[in-house]
N, C-alpha and C positions, 0 to 999 in steps of 0.2 A: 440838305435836300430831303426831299417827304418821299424815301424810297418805295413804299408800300406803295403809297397814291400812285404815283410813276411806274408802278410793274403794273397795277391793275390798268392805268390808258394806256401804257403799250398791248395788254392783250386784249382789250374791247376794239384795239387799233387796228391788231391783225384780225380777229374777228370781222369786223365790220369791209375789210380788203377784201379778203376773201369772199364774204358773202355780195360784195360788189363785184367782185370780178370771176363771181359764179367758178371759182376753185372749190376742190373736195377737201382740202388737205394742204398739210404741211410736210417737206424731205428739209432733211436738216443732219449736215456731214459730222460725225463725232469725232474729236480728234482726243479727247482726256485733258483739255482745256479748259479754261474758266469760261472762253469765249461761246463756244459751241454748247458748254454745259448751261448756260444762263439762256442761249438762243433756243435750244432745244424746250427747256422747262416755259419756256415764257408762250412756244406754240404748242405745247401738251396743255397747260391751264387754258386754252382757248376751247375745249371741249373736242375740237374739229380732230378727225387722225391725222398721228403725224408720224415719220416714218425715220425714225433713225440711222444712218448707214455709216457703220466703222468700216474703212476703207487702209488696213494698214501697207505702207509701201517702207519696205526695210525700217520698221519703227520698231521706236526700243520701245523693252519690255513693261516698262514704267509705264509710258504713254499708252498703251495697248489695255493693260490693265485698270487705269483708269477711265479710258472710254465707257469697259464693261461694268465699272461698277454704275459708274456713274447711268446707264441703259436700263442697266438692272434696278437701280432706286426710281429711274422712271417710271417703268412698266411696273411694278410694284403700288405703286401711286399712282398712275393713269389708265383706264380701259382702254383708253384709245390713242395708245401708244406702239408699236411696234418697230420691228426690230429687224434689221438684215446685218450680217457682217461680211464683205465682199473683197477677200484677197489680191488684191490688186499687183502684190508683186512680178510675179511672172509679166503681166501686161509693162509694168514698167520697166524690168531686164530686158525683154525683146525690143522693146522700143528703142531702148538703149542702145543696146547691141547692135539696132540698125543705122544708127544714126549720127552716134559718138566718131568726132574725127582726132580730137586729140586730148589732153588731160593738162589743164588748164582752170586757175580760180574761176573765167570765165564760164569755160564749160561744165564745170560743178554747179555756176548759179542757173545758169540754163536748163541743167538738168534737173536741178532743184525746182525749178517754175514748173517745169514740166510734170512734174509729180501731182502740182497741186492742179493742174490741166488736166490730167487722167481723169483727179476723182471730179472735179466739174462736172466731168462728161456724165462719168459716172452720175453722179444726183440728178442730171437732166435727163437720163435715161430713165430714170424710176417716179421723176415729175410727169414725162409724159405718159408713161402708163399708166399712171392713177390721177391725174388730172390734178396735180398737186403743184405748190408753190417753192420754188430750192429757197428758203430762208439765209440772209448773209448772217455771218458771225465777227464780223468787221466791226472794229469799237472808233469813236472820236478820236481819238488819236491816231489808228493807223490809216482807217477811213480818208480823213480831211487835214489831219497833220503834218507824216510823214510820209502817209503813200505807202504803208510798208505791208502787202499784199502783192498778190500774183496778176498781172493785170490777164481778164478771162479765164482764170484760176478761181481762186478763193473770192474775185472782186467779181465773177461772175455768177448773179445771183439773181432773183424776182422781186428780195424784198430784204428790206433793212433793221431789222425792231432793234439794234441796241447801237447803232449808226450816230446817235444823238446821245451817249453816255459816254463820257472819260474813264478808262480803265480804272480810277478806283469806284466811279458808280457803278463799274462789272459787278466790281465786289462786295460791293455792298447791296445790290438789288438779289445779286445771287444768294445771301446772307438771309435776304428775305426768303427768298421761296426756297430755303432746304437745301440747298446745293449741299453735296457729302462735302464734308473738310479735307482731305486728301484732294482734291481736284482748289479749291480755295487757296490751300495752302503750298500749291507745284508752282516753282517758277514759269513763268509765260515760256511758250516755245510755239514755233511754226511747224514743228514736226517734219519739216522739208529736208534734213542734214542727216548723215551717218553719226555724226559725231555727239548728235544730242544737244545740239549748242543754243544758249537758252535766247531770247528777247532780246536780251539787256548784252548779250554776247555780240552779236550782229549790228543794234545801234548803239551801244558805248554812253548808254544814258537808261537811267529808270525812268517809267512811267509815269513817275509820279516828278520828277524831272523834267519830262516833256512836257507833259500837263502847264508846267510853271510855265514854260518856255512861250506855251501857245498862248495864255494867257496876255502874257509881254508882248509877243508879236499882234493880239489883239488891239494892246494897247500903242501898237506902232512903236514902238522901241527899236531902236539898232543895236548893231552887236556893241559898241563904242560907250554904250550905257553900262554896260557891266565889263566885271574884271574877274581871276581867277575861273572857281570849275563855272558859276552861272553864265560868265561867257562861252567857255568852253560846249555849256548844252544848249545855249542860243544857237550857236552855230552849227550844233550837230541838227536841231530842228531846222534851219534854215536849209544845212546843205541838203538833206533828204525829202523837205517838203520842195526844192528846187529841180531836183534830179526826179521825181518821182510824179511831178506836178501833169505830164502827159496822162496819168492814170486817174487825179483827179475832173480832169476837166473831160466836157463830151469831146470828140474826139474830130479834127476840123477836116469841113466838105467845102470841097471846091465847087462854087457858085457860077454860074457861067452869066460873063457879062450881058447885059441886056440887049446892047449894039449888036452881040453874036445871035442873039435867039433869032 
């Protein structure tokens, strides 16, 4: 793939959105990701301001500090780049605190959603004050494959520029435009967990794994075609693009019959 050509129409893409849909600007949530780092860089090169906000909720120190560097090579390289970092913890203990009924893997993943629901809000609080767009950081694979996002979380967004790339076009578009190596080289993580627990922890598959997977399922394949681990990640894509499938699809309105109007 001609990754250069490809980061420059995605940022004439946001450009041209924006200047259609009479927006100022871009907010775009930092979490010290590959994801957010390539989303953030791809709406700083669009010329237009874009407002970066690290939102850390009980994140480890790792994570936290590669946000900042990664802020800091931005505004370093962009004028019209800036910067907020907006402590979110305390909003997310009290919420907790009000809400928690019992301590359960369920109620961990609930609460974990709920984390990535704070900063939504968050980025759409600071979209509407500056007439700005919340940029997604949602890749092809988590996007459209497995669903693996916060539904009105992380999946709530204005716009999608890297929506249409497979996690290693993350990394290789990122490669283009300077991304620092410490953010390149961290394993994937959603930042939602106490534990740190990476990607590849939560679905039992690499990326570059699933990638394969999606590829087969393109090609209409069933699990019965393969044997050993390739079946083993057919199925993990299957079962999570099945269970998560309510997230991809618009979400269904009841029609009222015509004999009733």
């Amino acid at each position: 793939m001609k990754y250069e050509i490809i980061a420059n129409n995605i940022i004439q893409w946001l450009k041209d959105y924006a200047e259609k849909s009479k927006i100022n600007g871009f907010v775009v949530g930092i979490s010290g990701g590959i994801d957010s780092a390539l989303t953030s860089s791809l709406c700083a090169n669009t010329g237009l301001p874009t407002l970066c906000i690290d939102m850390p909720i009980l994140q480890s120190e790792d994570e936290v500090k590669r946000a900042s560097k990664h802020i800091t090579w931005l505004q370093n390289k962009f004028d019209n780049v800036s910067h907020k970092s907006i402590d979110l913890n305390n909003v997310f203990l009290s919420f907790k605190s009000t809400v928690e009924e019992k301590s359960d893997e369920n109620n961990f993943l609930t609460l974990a959603n709920s984390r990535s629901r704070i900063r939504m809000t968050t980025l759409y609080y600071f979209a509407g004050l500056n007439n700005f767009l919340v940029a997604g950081t949602g890749n092809k694979v988590e996007d459209f494959g497995i669903g693996f996002y916060t539904k009105y979380g992380d999946g709530g967004v204005d716009i999608s520029p890297i929506a249409d790339l497979n996690k290693t076009d993350v990394f290789e578009v990122s490669k283009t435009l300077g991304v620092i190596d410490e953010i390149i080289k961290a394993k994937p993580t959603d930042g939602l967990w106490d534990d740190g627990r990476t990607d590849e922890d939560q679905i039992g598959a690499t990326y570059k794994e699933l990638e394969w997977a999606m590829k087969q399922k393109d090609l209409k394949k069933q699990l019965d075609d393969f044997k050993g681990r390739e079946k083993e990640v057919f199925k993990i894509l299957t079962k999570f693009n099945q269970q998560n499938l309510h997230k991809m699809i618009p979400i269904p309105i009841y029609k009222i019959p015509e004999n009733l109007k």
